[in-house]
C-alpha positions as a printed Julia matrix, in Angstrom:
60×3 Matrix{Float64}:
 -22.27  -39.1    19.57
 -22.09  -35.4    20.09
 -23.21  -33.0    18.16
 -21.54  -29.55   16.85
 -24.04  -26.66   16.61
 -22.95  -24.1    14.54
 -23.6   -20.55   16.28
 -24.67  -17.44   14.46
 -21.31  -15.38   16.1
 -19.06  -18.28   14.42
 -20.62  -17.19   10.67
 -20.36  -13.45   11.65
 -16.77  -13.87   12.12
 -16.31  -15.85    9.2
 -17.56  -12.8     7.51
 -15.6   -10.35    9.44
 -12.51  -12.31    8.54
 -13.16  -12.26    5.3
 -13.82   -8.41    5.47
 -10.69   -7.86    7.39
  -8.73   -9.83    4.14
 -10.42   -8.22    1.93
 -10.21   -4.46    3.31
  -6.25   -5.79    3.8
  -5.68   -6.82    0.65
  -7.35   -3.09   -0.88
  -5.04   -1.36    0.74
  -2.18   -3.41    0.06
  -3.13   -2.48   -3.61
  -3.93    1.36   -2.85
  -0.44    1.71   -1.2
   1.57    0.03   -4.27
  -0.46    2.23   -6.69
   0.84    4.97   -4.6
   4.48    3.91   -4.36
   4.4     3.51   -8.4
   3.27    7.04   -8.82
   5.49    8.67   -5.96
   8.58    6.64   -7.97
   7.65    8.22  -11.58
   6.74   11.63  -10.23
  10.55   11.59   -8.21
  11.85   11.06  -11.88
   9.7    13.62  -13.16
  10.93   16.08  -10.46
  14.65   15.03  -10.93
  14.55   16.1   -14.77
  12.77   19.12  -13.89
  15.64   20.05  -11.57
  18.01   18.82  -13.67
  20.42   21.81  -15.63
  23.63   21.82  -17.4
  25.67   23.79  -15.04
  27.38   21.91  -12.39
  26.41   20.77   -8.86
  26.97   23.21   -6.06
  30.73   21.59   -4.18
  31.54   24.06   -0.95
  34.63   25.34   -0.4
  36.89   23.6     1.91
């Protein structure tokens, strides 16, 4: 029958797996948090730009 030791560098990757995930999954949230507020300040900055006389059309 053999036996499995568990070594100290198997636990400290378990843990630096788990940091990895965990750093992962914070920045997963940080950059949708950013894409929601780049998406309603472009709508923002559309109205702002927005006037009532017609779009510039070049002459041909």
């Amino acid at each position: 029958q053999k036996f499995v030791h568990r070594y100290p560098q198997n636990k400290n990757l378990y843990f630096e797996i788990q940091k990895k995930k965990l750093f992962a999954s914070e920045m997963r949230d940080i950059l949708f948090l950013h894409t929601e507020l780049v998406s309603s300040d472009s709508d923002v900055t559309n109205n702002f730009y927005e006037t009532s006389e017609s779009p510039f059309t070049p002459f041909i």
